[in-house]
Backbone as JSON, one array per atom type, in Angstrom:
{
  "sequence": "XXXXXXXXXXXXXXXXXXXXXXXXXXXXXXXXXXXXXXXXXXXXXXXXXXXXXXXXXXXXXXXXXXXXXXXXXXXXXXXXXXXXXXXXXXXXXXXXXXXXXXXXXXXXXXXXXXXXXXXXXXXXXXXXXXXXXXXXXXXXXXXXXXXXXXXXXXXXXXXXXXXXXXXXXXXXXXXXXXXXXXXXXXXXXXXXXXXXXXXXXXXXXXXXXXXXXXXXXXXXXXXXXXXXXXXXXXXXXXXXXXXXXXXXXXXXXXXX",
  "N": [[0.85, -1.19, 0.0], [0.96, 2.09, -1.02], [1.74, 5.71, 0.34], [-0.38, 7.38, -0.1], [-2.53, 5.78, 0.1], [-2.3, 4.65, 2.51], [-2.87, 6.9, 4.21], [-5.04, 7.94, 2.88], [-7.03, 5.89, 4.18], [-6.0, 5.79, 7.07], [-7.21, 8.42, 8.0], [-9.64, 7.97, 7.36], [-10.66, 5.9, 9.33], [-9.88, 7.18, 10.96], [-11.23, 9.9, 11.72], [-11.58, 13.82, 12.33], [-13.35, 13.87, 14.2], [-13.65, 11.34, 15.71], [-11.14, 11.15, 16.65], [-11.39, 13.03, 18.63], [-13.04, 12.59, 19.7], [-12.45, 10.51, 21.28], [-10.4, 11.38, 22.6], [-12.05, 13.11, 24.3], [-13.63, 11.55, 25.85], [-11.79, 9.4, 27.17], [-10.99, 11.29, 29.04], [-13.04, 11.8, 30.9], [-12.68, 9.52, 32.2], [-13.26, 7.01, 30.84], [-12.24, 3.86, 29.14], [-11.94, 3.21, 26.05], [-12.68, 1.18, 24.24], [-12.63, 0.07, 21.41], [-11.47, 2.13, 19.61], [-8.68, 1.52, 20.41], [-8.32, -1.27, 19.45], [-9.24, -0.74, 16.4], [-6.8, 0.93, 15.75], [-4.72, -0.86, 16.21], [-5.12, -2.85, 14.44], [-5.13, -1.04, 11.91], [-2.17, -0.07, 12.07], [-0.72, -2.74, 12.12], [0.9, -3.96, 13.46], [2.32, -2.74, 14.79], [4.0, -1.97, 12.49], [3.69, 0.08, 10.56], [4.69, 1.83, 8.05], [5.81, 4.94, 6.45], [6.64, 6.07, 3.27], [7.61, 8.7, 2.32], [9.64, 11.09, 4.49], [9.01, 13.04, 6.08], [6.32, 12.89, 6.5], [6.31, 9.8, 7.88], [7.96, 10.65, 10.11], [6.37, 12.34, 11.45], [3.99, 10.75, 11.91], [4.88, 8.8, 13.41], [5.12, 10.23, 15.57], [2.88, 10.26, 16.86], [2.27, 7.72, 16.71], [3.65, 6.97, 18.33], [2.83, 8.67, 21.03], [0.33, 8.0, 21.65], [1.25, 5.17, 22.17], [2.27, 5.64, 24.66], [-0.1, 6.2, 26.34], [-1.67, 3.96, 25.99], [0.29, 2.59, 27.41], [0.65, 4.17, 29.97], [-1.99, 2.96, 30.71], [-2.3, 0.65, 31.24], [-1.83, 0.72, 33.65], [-3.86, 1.48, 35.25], [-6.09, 0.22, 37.38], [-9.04, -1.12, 35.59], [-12.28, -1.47, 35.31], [-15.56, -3.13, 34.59], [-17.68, -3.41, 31.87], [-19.53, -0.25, 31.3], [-23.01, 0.22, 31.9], [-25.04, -0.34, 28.71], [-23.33, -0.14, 26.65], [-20.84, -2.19, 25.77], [-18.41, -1.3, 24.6], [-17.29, 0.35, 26.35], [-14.96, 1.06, 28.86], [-15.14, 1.12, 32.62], [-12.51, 3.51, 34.15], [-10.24, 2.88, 36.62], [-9.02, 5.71, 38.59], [-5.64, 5.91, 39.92], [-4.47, 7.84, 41.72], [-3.57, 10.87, 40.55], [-2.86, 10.37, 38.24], [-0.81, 11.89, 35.94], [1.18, 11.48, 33.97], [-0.89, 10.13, 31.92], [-2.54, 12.29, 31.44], [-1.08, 14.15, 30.29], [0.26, 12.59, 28.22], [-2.43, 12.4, 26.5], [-3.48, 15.24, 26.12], [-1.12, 15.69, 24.32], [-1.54, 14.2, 21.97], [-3.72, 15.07, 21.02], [-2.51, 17.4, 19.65], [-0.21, 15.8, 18.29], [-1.81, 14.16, 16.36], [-3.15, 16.33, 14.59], [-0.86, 17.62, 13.84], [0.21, 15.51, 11.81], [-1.96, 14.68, 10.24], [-2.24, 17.47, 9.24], [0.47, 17.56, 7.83], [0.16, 15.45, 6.0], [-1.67, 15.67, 4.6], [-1.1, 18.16, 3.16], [0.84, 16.88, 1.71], [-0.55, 15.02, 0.08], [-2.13, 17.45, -1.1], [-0.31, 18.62, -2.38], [1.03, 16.74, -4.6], [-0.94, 16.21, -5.76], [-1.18, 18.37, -7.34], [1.43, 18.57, -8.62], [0.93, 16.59, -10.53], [-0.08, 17.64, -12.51], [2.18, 20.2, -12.91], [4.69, 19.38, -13.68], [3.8, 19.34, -16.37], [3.64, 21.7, -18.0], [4.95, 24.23, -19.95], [5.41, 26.57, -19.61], [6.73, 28.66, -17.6], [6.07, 31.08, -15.5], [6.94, 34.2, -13.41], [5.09, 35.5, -10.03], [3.5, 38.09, -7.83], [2.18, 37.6, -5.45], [-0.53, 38.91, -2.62], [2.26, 39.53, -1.34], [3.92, 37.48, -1.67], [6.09, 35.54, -3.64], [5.52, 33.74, -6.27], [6.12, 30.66, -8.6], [4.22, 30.13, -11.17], [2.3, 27.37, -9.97], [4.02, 27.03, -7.33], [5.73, 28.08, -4.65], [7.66, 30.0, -3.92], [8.86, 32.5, -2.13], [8.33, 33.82, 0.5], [8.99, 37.02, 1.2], [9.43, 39.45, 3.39], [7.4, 41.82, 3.85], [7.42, 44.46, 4.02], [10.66, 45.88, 3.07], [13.72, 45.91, 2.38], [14.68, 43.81, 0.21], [12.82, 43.03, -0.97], [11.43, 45.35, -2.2], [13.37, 45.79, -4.11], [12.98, 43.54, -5.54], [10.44, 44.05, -6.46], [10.87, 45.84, -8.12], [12.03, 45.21, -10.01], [9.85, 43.65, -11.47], [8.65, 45.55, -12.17], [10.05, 45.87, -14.53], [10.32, 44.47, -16.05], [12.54, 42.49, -18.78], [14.54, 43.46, -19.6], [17.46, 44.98, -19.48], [18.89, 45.68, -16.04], [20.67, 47.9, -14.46], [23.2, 48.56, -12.1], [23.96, 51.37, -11.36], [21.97, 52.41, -12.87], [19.85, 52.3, -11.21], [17.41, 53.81, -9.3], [17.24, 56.41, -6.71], [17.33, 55.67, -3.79], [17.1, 52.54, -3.91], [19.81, 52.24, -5.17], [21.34, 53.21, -3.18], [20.41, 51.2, -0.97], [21.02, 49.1, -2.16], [23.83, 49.05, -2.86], [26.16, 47.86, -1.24], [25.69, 45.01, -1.68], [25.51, 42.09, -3.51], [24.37, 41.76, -6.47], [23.24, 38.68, -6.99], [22.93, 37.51, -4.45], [20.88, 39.36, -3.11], [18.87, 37.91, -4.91], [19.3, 35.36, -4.29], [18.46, 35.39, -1.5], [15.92, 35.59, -1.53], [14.66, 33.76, -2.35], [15.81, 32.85, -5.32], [17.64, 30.36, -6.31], [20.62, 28.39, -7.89], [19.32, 26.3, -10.43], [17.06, 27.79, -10.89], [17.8, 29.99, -10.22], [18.9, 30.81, -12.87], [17.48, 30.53, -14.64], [15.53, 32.27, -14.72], [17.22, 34.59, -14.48], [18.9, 35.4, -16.99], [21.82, 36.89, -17.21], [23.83, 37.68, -15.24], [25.79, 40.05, -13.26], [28.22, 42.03, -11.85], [27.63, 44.79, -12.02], [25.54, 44.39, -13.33], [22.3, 43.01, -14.62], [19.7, 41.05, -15.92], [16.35, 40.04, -16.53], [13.95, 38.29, -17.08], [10.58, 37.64, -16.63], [8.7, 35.64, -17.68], [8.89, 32.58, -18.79], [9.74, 29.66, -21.6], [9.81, 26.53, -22.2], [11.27, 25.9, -24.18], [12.6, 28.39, -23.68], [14.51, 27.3, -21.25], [15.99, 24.89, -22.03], [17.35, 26.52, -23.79], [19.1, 28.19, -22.45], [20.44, 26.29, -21.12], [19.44, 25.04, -18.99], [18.89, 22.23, -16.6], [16.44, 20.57, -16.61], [14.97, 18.58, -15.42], [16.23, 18.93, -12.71], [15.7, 21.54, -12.02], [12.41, 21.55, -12.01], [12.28, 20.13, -9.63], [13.68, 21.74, -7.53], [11.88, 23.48, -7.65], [9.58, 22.64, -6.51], [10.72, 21.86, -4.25], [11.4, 24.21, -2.86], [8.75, 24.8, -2.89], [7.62, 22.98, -0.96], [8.67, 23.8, 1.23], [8.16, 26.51, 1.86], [5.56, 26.73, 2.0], [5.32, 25.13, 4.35], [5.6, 26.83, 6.35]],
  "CA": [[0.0, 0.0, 0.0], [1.48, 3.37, -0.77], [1.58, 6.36, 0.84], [-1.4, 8.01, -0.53], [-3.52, 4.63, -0.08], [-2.29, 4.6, 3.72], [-3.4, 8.43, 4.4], [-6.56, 8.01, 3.42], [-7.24, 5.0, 5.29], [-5.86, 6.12, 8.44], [-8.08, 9.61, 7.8], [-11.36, 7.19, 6.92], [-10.99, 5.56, 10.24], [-9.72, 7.99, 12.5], [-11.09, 11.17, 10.95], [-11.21, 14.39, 13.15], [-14.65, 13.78, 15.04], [-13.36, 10.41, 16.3], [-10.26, 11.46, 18.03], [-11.91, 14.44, 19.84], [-14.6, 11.53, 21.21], [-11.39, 9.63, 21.74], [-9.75, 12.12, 23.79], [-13.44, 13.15, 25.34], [-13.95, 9.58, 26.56], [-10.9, 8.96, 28.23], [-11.03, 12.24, 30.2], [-14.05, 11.11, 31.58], [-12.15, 8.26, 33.27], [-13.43, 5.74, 30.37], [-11.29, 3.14, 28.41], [-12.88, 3.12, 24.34], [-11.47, -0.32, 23.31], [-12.6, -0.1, 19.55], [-10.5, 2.64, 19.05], [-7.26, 0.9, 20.12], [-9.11, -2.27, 18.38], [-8.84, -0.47, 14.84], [-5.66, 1.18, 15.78], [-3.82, -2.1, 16.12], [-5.12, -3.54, 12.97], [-4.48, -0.06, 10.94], [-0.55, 0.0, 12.51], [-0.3, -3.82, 11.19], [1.6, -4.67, 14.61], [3.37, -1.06, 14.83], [4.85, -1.64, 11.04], [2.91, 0.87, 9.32], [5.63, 3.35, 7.62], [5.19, 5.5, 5.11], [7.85, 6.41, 2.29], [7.93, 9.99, 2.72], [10.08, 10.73, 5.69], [8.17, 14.21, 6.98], [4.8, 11.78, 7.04], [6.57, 9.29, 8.58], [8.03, 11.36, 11.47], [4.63, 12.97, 12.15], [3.39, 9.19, 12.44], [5.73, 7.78, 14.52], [5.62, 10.73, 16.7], [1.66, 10.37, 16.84], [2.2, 6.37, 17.43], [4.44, 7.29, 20.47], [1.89, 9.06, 21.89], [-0.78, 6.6, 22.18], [1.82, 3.98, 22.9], [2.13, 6.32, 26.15], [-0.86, 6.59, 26.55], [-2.04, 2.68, 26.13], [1.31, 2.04, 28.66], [-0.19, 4.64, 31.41], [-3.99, 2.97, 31.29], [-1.99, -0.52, 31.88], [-1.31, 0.94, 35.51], [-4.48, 1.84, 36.06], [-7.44, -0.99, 37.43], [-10.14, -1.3, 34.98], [-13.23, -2.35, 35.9], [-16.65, -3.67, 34.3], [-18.09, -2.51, 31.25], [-20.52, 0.1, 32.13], [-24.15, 0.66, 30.89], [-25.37, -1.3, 27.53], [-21.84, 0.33, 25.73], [-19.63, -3.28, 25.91], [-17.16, -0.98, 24.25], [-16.65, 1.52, 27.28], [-14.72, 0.2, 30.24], [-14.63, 2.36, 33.62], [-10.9, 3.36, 34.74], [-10.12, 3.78, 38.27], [-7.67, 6.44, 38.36], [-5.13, 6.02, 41.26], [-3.86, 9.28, 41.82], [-3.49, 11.94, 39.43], [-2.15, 9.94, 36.53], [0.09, 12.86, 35.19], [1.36, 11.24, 33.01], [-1.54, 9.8, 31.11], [-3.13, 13.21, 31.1], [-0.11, 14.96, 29.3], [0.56, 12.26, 27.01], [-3.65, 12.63, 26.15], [-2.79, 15.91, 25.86], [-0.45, 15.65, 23.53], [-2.17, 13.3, 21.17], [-4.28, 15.97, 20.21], [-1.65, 17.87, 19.18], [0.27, 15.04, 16.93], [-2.74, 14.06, 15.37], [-3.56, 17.69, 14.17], [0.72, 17.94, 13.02], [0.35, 14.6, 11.25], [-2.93, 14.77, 9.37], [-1.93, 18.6, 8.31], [1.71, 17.04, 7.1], [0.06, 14.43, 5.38], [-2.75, 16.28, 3.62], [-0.26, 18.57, 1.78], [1.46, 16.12, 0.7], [-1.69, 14.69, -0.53], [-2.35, 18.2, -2.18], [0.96, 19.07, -3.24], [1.53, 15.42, -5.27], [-1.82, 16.28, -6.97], [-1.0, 19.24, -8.38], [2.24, 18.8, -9.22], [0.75, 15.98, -11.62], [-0.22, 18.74, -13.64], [2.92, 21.05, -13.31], [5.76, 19.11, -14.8], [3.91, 19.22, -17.78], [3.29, 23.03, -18.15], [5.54, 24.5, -20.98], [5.51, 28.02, -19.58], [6.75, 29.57, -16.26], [5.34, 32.51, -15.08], [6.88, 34.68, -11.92], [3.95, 35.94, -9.98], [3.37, 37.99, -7.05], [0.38, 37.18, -4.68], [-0.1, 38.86, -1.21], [3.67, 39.77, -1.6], [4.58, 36.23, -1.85], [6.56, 35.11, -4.58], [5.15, 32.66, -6.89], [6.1, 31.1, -10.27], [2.84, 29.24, -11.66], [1.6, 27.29, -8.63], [5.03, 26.81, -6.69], [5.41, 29.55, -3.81], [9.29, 30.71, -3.95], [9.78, 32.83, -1.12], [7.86, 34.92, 1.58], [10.3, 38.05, 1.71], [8.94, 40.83, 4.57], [6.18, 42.63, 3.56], [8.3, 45.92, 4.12], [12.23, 44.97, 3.18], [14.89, 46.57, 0.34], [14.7, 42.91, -0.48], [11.34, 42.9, -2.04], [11.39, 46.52, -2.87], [14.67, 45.88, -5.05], [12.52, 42.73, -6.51], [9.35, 44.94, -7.15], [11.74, 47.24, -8.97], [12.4, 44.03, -11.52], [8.81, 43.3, -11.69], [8.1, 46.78, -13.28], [10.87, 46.4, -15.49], [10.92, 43.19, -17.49], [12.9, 41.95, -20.13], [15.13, 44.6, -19.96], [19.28, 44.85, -18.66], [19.27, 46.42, -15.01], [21.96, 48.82, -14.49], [23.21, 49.4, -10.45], [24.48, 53.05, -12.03], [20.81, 53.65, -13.2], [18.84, 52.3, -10.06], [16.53, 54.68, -8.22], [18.75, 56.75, -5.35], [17.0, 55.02, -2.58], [17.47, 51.47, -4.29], [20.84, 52.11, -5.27], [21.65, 53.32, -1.86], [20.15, 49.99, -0.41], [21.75, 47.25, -2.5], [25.4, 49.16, -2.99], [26.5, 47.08, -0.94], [25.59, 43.69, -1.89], [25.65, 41.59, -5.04], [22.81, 41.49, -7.22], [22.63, 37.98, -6.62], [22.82, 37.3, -2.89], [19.59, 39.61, -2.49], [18.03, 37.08, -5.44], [19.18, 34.31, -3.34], [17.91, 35.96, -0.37], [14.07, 36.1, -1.99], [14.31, 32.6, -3.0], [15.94, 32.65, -6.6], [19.13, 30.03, -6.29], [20.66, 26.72, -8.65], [18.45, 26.41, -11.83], [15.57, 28.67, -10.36], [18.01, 31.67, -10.73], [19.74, 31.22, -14.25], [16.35, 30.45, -15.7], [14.9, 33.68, -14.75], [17.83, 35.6, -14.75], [20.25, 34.32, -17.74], [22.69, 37.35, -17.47], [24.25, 38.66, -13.96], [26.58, 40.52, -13.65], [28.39, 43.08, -10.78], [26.88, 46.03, -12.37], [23.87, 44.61, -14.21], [20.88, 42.1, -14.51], [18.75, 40.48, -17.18], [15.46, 39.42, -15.63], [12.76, 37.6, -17.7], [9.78, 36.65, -15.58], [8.33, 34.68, -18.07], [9.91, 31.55, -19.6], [9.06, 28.9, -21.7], [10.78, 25.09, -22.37], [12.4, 25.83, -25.53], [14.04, 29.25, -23.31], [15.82, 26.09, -20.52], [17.22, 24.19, -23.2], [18.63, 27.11, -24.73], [20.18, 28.65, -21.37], [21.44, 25.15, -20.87], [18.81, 24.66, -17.33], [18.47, 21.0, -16.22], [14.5, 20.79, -16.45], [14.39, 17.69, -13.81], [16.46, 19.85, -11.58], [14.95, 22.79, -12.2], [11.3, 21.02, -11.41], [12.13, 19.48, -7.87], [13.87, 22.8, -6.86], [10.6, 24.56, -7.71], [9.08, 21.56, -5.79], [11.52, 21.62, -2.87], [10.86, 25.33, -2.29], [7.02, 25.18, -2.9], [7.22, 22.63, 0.39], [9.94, 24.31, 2.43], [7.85, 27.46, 2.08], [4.07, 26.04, 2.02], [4.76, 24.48, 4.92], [5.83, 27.64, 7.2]],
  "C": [[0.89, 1.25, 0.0], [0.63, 4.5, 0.22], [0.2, 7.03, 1.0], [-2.5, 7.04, 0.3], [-3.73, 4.98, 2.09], [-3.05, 5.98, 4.64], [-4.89, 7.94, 4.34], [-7.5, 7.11, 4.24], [-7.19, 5.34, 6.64], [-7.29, 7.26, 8.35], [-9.77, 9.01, 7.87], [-11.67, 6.29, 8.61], [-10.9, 6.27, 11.48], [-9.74, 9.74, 12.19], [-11.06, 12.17, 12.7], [-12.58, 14.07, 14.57], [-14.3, 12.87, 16.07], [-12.62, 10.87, 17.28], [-10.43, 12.33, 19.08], [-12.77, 13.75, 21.19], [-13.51, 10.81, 22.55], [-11.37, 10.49, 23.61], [-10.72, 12.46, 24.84], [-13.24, 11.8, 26.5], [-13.1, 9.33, 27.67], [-10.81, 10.41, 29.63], [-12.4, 12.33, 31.22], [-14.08, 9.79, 32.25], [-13.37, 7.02, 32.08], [-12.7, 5.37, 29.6], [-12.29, 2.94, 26.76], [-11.79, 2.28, 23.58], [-11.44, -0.43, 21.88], [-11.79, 0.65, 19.17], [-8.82, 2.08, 18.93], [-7.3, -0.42, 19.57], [-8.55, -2.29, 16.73], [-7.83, 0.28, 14.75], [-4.4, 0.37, 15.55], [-3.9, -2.75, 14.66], [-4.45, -2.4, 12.16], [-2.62, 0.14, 11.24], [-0.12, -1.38, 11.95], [0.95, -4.3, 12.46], [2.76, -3.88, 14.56], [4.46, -1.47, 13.69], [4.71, -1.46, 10.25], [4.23, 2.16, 9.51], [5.28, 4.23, 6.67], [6.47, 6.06, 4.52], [8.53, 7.76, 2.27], [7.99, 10.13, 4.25], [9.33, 12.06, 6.56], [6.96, 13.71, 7.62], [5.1, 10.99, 7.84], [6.9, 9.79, 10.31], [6.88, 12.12, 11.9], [4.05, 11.55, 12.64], [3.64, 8.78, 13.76], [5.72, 8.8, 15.64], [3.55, 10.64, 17.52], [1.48, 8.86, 17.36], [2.94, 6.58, 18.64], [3.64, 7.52, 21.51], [1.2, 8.28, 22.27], [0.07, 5.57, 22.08], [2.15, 4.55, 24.78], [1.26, 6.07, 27.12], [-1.49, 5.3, 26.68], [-0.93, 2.09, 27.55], [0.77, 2.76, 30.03], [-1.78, 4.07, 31.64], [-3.24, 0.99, 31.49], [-1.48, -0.62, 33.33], [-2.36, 0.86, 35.98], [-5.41, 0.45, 36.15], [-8.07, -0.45, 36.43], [-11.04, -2.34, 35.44], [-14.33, -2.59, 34.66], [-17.15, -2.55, 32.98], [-19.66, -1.96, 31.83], [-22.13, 0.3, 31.21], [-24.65, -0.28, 30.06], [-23.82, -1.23, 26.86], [-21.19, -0.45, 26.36], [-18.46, -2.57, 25.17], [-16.68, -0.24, 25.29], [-16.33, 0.8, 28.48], [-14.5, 1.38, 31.2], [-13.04, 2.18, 33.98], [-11.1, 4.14, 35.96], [-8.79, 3.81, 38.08], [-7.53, 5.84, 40.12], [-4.22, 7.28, 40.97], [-4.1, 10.22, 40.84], [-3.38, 11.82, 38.0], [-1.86, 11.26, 35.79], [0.25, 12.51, 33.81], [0.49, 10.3, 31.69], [-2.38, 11.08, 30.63], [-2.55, 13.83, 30.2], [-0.27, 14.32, 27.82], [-1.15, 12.58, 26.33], [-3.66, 14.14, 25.11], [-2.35, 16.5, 24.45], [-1.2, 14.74, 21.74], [-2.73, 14.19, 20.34], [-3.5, 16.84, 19.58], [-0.28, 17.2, 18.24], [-0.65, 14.76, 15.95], [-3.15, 15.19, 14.56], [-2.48, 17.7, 13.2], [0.43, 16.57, 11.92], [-0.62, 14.65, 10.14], [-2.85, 16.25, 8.73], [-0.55, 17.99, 6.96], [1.13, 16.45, 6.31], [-1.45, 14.83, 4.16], [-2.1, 17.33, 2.99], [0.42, 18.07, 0.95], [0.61, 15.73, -0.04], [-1.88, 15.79, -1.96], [-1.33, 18.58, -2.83], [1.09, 17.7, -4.7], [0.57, 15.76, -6.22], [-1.6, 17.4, -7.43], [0.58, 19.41, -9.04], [2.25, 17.57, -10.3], [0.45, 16.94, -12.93], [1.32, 19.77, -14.14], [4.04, 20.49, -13.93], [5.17, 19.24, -16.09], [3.49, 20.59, -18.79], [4.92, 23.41, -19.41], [5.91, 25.76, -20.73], [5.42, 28.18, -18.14], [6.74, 30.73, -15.98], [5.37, 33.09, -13.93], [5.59, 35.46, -11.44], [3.69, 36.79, -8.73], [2.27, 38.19, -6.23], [0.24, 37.54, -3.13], [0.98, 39.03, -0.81], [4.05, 38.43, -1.42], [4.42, 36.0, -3.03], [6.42, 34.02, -5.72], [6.0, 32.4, -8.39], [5.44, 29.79, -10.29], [2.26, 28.51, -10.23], [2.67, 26.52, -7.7], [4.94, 28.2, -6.0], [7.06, 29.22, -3.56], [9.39, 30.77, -2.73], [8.39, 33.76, -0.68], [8.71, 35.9, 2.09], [9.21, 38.72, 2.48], [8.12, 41.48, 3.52], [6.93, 44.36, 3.03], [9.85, 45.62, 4.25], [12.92, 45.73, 2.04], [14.84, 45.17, -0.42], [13.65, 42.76, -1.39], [11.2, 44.19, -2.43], [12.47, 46.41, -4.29], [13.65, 44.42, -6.46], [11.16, 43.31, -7.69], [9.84, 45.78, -8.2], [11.83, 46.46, -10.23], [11.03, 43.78, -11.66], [8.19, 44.44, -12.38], [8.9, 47.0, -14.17], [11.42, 45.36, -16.23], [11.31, 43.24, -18.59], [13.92, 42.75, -20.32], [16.53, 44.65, -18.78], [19.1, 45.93, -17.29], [20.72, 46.6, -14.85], [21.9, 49.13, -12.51], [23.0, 50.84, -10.62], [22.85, 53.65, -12.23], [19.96, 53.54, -12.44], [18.62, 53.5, -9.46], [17.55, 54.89, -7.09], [18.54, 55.7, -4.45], [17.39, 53.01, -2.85], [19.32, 51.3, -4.23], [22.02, 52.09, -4.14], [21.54, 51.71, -0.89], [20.47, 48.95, -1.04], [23.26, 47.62, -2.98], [26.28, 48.16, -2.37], [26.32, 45.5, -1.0], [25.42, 43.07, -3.31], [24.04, 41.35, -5.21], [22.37, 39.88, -7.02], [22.59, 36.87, -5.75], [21.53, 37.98, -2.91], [18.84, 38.4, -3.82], [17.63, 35.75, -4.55], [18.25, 34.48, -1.72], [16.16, 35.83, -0.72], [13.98, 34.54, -2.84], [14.74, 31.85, -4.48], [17.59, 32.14, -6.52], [19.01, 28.74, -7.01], [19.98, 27.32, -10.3], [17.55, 27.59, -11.84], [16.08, 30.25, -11.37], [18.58, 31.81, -12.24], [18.32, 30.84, -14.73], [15.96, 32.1, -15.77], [15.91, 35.17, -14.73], [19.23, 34.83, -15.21], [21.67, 35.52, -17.77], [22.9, 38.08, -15.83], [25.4, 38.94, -13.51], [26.92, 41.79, -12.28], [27.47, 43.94, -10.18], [25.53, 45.76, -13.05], [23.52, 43.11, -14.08], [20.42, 41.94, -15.73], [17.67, 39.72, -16.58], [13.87, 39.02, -16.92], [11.55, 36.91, -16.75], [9.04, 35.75, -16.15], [9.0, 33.64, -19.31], [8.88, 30.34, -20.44], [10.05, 27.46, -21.74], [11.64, 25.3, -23.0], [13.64, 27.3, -24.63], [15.03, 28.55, -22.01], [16.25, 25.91, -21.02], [18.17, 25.76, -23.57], [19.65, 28.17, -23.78], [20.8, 27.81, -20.69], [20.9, 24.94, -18.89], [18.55, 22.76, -17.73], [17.0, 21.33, -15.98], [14.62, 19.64, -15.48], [14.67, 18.79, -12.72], [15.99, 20.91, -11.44], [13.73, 22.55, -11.52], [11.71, 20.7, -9.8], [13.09, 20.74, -7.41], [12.42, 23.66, -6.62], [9.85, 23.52, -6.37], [9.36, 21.76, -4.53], [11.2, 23.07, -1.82], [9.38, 25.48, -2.2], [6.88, 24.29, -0.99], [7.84, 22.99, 1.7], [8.67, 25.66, 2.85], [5.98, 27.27, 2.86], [4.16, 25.57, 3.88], [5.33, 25.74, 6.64], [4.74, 28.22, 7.9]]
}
């Protein structure tokens, strides 16, 4: 079963309603055996992994928990199921149980990290079925975040010389930037630094940056924000590498 397959499974049995009852239940001093029932089967005898290692470590930190949390309710007596509900067993707390409360706790707060992690990946995978096969990249900016087509670059400051110096290229495509002919206040604020350290700085490094900017230079710039296939090949960009950089930054950033 891949990754995908395993997600939605887990999600179909232990969507968000459940674990809230979960966590309800037990803070009400009762034991809810079906849940650790279809927990055990869905874990496959704790050797459910998943291929992607960000999903995975959200998992495993989410199986920890309720292995905590199953190890503190093996301290406590359990008694009789109560009522008609043969699934609810009473727990007699002895003392405070600390540490079953925390790890409880906590649960709610892996399950939340894990099922977010694992539902971008979800949405990221499906749309990047579509974007390798796009022919045309297109820088974009949205909310002052940096886009090109549906990859998100960089989140520079709202208020920064870094994104002011980029806005400055965004009103002035296609066309050779000159330090000498920058705006005082610009010129003043990037004298000191290379034209492309602040690119790198705003997200544009590797393939990313010679695609969109094929000429750089001390004193000057060449900034194209829109590209197509035939203009990689002919600035000599690796298109795999090029793709899983766009990729690598869409989830570095996405996931801030």
């Amino acid at each position: 079963m891949n990754d995908k397959s395993k997600i939605k499974e887990f999600m179909h049995i232990f969507p968000k309603e459940r674990v809230l009852k979960f966590v309800s239940i037990l803070e009400k001093s009762y034991y809810p055996k079906d849940f650790f029932v279809d927990y055990e089967k869905f874990n496959e005898g704790l050797l459910t992994t998943f291929q992607d290692d960000n999903i995975n470590n959200a998992f495993k930190s989410f199986d920890l928990c309720l292995e905590q949390i199953t190890n503190a309710l093996r301290k406590i007596t359990v008694g009789v199921p109560e009522g008609e509900d043969k699934n609810l067993v009473l727990i007699f707390l002895q003392g405070e149980n600390i540490e079953l409360w925390e790890a409880v706790e906590r649960l709610k707060k892996e399950y939340v990290n894990f099922t977010d992690i694992a539902s971008r990946k979800l949405e990221n995978k499906n749309n990047q079925k579509g974007r390798g096969k796009t022919s045309v990249f297109e820088i974009d900016v949205r909310d002052r975040e940096i886009w090109i087509n549906d990859y998100l670059i960089s989140k520079p400051h709202a208020v920064g010389k870094n994104m002011s110096f980029f806005e400055y290229l965004i009103s002035n495509p296609n066309t050779e930037i000159l330090r000498k002919k920058l705006p005082k206040i610009l010129g003043e604020d990037t004298a000191n630094k290379k034209f492309s350290k602040i690119l790198n700085d705003i997200g544009f490094k590797g393939e990313i940056l010679k695609a969109f900017f094929p000429k750089r230079g001390k004193g000057s710039l060449f900034f194209t924000p829109k590209i197509n296939s035939k203009d990689l090949e002919k600035r000599g960009i690796k298109i795999n590498i090029f793709l899983k950089e766009l990729e690598l930054a869409h989830e570095r950033n996405s996931s801030k």
